[in-house]
C-alpha positions as CSV (number, residue, x, y, z in Angstrom):
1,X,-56.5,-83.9,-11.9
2,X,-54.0,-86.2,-11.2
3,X,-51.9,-84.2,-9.0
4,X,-54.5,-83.9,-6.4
5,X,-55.0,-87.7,-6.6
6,X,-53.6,-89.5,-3.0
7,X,-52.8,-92.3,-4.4
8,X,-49.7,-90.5,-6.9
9,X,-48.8,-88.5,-3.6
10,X,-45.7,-91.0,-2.9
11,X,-44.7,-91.0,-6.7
12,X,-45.0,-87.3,-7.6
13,X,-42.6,-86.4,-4.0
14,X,-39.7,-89.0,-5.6
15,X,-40.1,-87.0,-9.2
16,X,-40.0,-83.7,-7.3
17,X,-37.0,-84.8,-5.0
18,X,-35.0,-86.2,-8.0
19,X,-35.8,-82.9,-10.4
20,X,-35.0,-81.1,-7.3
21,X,-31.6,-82.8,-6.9
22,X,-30.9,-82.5,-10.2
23,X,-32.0,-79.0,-11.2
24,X,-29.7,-77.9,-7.6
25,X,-26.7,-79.9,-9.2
26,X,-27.3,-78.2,-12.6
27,X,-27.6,-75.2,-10.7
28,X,-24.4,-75.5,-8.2
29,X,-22.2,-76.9,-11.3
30,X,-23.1,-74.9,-14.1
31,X,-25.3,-71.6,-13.3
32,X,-24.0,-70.7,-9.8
33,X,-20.2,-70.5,-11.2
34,X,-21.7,-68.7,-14.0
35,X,-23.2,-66.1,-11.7
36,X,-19.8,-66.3,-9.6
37,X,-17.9,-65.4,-12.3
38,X,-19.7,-62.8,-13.5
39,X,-20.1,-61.0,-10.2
40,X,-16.5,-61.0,-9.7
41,X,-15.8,-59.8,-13.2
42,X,-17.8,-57.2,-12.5
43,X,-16.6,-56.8,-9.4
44,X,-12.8,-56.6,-10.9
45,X,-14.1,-53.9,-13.3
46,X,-16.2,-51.7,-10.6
47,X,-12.3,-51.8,-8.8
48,X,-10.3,-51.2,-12.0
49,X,-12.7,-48.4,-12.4
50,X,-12.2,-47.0,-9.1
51,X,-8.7,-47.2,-9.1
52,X,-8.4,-45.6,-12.7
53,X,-10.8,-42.7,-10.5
54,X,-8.3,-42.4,-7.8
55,X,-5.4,-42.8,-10.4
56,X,-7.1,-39.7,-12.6
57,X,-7.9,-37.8,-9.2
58,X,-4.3,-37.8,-8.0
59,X,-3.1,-36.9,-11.7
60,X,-5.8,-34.3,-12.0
61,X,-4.3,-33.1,-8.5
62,X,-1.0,-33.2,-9.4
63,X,-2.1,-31.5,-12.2
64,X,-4.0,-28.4,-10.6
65,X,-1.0,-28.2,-7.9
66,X,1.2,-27.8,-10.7
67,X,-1.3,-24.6,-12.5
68,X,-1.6,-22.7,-9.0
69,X,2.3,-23.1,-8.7
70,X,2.9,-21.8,-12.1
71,X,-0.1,-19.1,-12.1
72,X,2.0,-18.0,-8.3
73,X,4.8,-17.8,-10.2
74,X,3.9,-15.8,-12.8
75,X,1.8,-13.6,-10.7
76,X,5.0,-13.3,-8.5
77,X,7.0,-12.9,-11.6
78,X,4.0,-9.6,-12.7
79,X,4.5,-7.7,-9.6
80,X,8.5,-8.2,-9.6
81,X,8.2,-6.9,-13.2
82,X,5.3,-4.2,-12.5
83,X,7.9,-2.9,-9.4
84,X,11.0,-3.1,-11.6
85,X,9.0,-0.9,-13.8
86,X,7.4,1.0,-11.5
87,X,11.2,2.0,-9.8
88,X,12.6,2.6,-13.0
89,X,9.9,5.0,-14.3
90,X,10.5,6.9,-11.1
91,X,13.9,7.5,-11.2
92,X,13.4,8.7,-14.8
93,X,10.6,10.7,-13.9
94,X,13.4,12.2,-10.9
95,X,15.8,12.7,-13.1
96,X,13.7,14.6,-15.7
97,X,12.9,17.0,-12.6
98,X,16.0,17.2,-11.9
99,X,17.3,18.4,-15.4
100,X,14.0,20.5,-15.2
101,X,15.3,21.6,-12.4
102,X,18.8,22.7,-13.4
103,X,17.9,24.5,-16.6
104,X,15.1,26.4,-15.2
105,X,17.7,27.3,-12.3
106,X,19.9,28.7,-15.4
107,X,17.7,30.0,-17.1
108,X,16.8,32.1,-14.1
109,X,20.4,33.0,-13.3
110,X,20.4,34.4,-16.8
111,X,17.0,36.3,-16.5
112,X,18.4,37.7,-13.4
113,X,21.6,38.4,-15.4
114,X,20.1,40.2,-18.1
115,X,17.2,42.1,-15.7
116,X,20.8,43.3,-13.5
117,X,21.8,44.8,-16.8
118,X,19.2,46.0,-17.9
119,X,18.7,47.7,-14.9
120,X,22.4,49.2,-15.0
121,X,21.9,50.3,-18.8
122,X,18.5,51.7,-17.2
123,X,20.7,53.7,-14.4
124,X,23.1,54.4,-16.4
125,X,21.0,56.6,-19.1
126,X,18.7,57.4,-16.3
127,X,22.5,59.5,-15.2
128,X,22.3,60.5,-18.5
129,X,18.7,61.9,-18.6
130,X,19.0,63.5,-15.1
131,X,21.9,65.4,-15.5
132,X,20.5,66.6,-19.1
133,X,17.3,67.6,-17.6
134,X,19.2,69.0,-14.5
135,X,20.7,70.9,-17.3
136,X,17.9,72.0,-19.3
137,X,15.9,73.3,-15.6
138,X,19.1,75.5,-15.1
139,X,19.4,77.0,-18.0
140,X,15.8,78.0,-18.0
141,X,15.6,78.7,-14.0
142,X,18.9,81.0,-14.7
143,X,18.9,82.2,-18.1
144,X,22.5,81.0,-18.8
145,X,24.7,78.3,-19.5
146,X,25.5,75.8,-16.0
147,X,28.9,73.3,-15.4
148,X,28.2,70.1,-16.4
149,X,30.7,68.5,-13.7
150,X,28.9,70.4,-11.2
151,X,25.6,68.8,-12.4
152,X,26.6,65.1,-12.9
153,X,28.5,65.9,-9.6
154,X,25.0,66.6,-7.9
155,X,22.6,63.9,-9.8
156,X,25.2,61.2,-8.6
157,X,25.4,63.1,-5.2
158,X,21.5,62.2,-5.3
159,X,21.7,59.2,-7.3
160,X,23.8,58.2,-4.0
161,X,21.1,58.9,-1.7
162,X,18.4,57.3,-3.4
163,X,20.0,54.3,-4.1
């Protein structure tokens, strides 16, 4: 094997120095910029990225602020609306007991009207049927006929008493 030969020692360093020289020229020229340029292009694009993500987040912020301001407002805006309603109803409700009120208040004034004359109509035929049964115990108690203003004078006399 000739690499392992002393003698080619000398000769085979030169060829290694020169390829090496060369291939770190090759390599410093044409690869490493290469290499350079796509780390930073990818490096340009991993930063675009990010500040499309911190772009997106601040939107997507901007965004959800915007929702819990208009979902506060319009929960703001239900219980305005649900206690417009709710004061509303109640004074309608009120003011159906009131009318309630006021025609059951009549109506009772005119029970109480027509139970005051019935019970005069009641009194006054209850004169009526006093002083003809006053009459009719008189006539049998004495055999003959009794003065009717003497009777209604005594069944008001007690009527009087009783009342």
């Amino acid at each position: 094997m000739p690499q392992l030969d002393f003698a080619t020692f000398p000769a085979q360093l030169v060829w290694l120095l020169i390829s090496f020289v060369i291939l770190y020229v090759v390599m410093s020229k044409v690869g490493l910029p290469q290499v350079d340029r796509a780390i930073a292009a990818r490096r340009d694009r991993i930063e675009g990225d990010l500040e499309k993500a911190q772009q997106m987040k601040a939107e997507t912020e901007a965004v959800i602020a915007a929702y819990e301001k208009a979902l506060a407002e319009a929960r703001a805006s239900a219980q305005q609306t649900l206690k417009e309603t709710t004061d509303r109803l109640n004074a309608e409700a009120a003011e159906r007991q009131r009318a309630a009120t006021l025609k059951l208040d009549k109506e009772t004034e005119a029970a109480e009207g027509r139970i005051t004359e019935a019970k005069m109509a009641a009194l006054a035929n209850l004169r009526s049927v006093a002083v003809e049964v006053a009459r009719a115990a008189a006539q049998k108690l004495t055999g003959g006929a009794v003065d009717e203003t003497r009777l209604g004078t005594a069944v008001d006399a007690v009527l009087k008493e009783r009342a």
